[in-house]
N, C-alpha and C positions, 0 to 999 in steps of 0.2 A: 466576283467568282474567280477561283484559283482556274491556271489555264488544265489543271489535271480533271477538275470537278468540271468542265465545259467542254471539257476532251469525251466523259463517261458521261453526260446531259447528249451530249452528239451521235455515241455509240448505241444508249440506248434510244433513242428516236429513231436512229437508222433501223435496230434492231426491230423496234416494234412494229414499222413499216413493211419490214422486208417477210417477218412473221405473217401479217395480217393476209400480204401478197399471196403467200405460198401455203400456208395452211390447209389449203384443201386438197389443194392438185398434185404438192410436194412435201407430202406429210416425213416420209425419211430423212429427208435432210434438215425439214424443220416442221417438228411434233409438232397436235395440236394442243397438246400440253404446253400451257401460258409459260413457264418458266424454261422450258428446255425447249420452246422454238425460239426464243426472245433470246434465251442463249446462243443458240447456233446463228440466229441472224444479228449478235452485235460481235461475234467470232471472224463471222464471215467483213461486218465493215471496221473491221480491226486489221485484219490480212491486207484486206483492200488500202487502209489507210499507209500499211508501212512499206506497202510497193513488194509485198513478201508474194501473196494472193496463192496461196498454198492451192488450192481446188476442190479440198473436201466439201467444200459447199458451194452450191452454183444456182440462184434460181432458175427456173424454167416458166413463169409464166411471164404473159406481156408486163402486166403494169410491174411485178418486180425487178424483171430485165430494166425496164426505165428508170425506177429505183436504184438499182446498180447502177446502172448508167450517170446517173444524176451524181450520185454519188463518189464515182469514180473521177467524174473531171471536178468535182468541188477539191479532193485530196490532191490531185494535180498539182490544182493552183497552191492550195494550202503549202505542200510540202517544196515546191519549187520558189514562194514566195516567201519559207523560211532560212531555205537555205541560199538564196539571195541575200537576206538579214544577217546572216551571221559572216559570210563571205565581206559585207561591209564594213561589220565589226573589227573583224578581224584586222582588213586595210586600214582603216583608220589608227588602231592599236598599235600596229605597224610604225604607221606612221609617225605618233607621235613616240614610238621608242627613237627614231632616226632623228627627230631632230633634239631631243632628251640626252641622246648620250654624248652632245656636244656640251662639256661641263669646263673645262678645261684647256687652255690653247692650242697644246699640245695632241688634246685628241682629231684633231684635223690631218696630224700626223698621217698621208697616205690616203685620207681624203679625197675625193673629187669636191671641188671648191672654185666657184665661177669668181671671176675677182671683173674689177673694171679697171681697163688697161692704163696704168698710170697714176692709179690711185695707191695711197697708204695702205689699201687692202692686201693690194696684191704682194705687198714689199712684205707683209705680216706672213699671208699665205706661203713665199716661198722660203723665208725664215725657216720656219714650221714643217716642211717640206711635205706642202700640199699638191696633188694633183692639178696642177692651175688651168682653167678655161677660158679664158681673155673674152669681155665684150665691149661694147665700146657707152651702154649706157647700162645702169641699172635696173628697169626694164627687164632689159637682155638677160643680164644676168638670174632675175628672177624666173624670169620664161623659162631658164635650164631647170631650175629648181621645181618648176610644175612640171616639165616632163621627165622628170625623175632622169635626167640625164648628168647632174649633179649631186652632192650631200648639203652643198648649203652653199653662202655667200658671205664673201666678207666686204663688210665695208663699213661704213660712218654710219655708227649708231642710231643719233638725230634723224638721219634719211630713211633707216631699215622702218623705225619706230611710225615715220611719217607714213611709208606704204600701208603699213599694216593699217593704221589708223584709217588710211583711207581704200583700204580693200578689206573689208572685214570679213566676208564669206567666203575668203581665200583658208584653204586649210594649210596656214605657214604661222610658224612661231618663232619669237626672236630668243634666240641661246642665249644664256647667261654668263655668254666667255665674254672677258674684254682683251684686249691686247695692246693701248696703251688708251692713254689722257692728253686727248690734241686741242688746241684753240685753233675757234676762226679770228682768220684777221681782216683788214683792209691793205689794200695799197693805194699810199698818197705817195706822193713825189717828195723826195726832200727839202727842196727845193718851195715847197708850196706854204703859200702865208694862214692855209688853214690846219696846218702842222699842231703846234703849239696848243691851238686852241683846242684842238681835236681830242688830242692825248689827257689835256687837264678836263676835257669833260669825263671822257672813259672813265680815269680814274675817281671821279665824283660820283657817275653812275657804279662802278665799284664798291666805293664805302656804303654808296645809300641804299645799297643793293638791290637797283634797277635792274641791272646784267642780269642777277639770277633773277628778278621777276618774269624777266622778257625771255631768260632758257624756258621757265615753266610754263610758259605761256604758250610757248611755237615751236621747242626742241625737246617737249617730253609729254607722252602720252600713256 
C-alpha cells in the first residue's frame, strides 16, 4: 500500500471513530448523517495531523476527547520522526557532495586538508596550496575528517584504501584524485653481502609478476 492510500485508510478510521464518539451529544460539528459526520471527523484528524488544528471542529465527549488525544500524540511521533528522516537524508547527501567534488588535485585548491607531518602528502597538499592541518599519525588525521573540522586527507593511497577496508561503517570515501605514482622500497647497507642477491630476486619477482600479485593481495581493496 502507497504511503497516500495508508495516509486516507488512517484518516478515515480516525474519522469513523471520532463520528461514532460524537454523534449523539455533538451532532453540529459532527451530523448524524453517515457521510458528513465521517466527513468532518477525518477534517478534523487531517488539521490535527499537519500541526495546522484550525478548531472548527473539537469533540466534546469523554471517549472522543481520548480519541483526539490518542491521536494527537501518534501524529507527534509520526511527523517528528519524519522529519528526523529527511534531516538525515539530507546530511548524508551533503556529505557525499563534499567528498565528490574532490575530482581533480587542484580542487583541494583552499581546502582544509589534514596531511601527516612529513609525509609526501603534505608536500602535495602545500604544492596545491591547501589549508594544511599537521598530525602526527593518520588516525589523527582522519579523526579531523569525522569532525568535520577538515575537507579530507592526503596521503598514501595503499594506507587510505587499508582503513577504509578496515572501518567500513565509517561514512568516508576515497576521492579519485591521485597526485603522483611512488614505490616502496627497502634499505640495505651497501655494503651488505645480501645486496646483489636481493636486487636479482626483485627483478625475477618483476618479470614473473609476483610484485603485482602481492600489490593485489595486501595494497588494493
Amino acid at each position: 500500500m502507497s504511503s497516500v492510500g495508508l495516509l486516507v485508510v488512517l484518516l478515515f478510521t480516525v474519522g469513523n471513530l471520532l463520528w461514532l464518539a460524537e454523534r449523539r451529544r455533538n451532532t453540529e460539528q459532527f451530523p448524524k448523517d453517515y457521510w458528513n459526520g465521517i466527513g468532518n471527523g477525518m477534517w478534523f484528524a487531517l488539521v490535527t495531523l499537519t500541526t495546522v488544528g484550525y478548531g472548527d471542529r473539537a469533540p466534546i465527549t469523554k471517549t472522543g476527547r481520548i480519541i483526539a488525544g490518542v491521536w494527537m500524540m501518534i501524529t507527534m511521533v509520526t511527523v517528528s520522526s519524519l522529519t528526523a528522516g529527511i534531516a538525515t537524508s539530507l546530511t548524508l547527501s551533503l556529505s557525499d557532495q563534499t567528498v565528490l567534488q574532490f575530482t581533480a588535485p587542484e580542487d583541494i585548491t583552499n581546502s582544509r586538508i589534514a596531511v601527516v607531518r612529513g609525509s609526501t602528502g603534505e608536500k602535495w597538499a602545500q604544492l596545491y596550496g591547501a589549508r594544511i592541518s599537521q598530525t602526527r599519525t593518520l588516525v589523527e588525521a582522519i579523526d579531523l575528517v569525522r569532525l568535520n573540522e577538515v575537507d579530507g586527507v592526503v596521503f598514501d593511497t595503499p594506507a587510505l584504501k587499508y582503513y577504509l577496508h578496515t572501518h567500513p561503517n565509517e561514512n568516508l570515501k576515497l576521492s579519485p584524485v591521485s597526485f603522483a605514482n611512488e614505490s616502496y622500497g627497502f634499505m640495505i647497507s651497501p655494503d651488505s653481502s645480501f645486496l646483489e642477491d636481493f636486487n636479482i630476486r626483485i627483478l625475477e619477482m618483476q618479470e614473473s609478476g609476483k610484485i603485482r600479485e602481492i600489490e593485489s593481495q595486501w595494497l588494493s581493496y
